[in-house]
C-alpha positions in Angstrom: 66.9 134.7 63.4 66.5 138.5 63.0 69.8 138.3 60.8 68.8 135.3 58.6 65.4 137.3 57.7 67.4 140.3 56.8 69.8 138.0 54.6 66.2 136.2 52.9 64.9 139.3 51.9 67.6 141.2 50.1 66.7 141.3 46.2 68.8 139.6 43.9 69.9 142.6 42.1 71.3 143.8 45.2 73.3 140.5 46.1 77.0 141.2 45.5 78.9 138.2 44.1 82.2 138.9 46.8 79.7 138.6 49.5 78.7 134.6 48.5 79.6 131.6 48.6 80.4 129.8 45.9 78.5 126.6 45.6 81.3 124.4 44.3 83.6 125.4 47.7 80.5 124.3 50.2 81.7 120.5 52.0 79.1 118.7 54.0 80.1 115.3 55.6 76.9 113.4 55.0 78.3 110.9 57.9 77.3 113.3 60.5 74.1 113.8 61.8 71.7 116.3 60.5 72.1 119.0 63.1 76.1 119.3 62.2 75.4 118.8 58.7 72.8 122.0 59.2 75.4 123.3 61.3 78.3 123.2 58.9 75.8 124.3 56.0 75.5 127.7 58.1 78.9 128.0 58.7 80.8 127.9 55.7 78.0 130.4 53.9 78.0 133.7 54.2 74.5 133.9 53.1 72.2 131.0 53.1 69.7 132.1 50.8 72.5 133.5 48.1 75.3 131.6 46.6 77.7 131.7 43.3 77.5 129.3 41.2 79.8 129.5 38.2 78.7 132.8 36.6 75.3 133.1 38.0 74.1 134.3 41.7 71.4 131.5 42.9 68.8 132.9 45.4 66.8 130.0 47.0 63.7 130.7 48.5 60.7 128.6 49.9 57.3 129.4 50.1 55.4 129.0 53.5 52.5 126.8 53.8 52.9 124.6 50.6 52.7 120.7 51.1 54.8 119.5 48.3 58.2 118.3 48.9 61.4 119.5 47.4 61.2 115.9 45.4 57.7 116.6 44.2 58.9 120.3 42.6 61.8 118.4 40.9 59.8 116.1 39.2 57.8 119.2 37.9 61.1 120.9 36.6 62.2 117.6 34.6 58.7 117.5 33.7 58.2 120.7 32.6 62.0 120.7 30.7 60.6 117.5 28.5 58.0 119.1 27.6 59.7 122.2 26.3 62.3 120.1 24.4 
């Protein structure tokens, strides 16, 4: 646990793109359950919270305490993208 904080809370401009993953290499066999999906998730990335993808690092993040679901956030992006466009 004390490692996957220290992973979390590296900046982004410190992330070095031969220390990811890249996101297009990650497998997960959706027939398995969800503990050896989780489990395979955390093996084949080097750090959970950073990963290539094409030409761009992607730092994913959460934010404690908050009650809406990941679904709920991506219906405000697409919401938020139509209205921009």
């Amino acid at each position: 646990m004390e490692q996957l904080s220290e992973l979390k809370n590296i900046p982004i401009m410190e992330l070095r793109r031969e220390e990811l993953s890249d996101a297009g290499e990650v497998m997960i066999d959706s027939s398995k359950s969800q503990n050896q999906r989780v489990q395979s998730f955390f093996g084949q990335m080097k750090n959970p919270f950073a990963q290539n993808v094409g030409e761009y690092i992607l730092q994913i993040g959460y934010a404690e305490g908050v009650q809406e679901t990941l679904d709920d956030r991506m219906v405000q992006l697409v919401r938020k993208q139509t209205e921009i466009m």
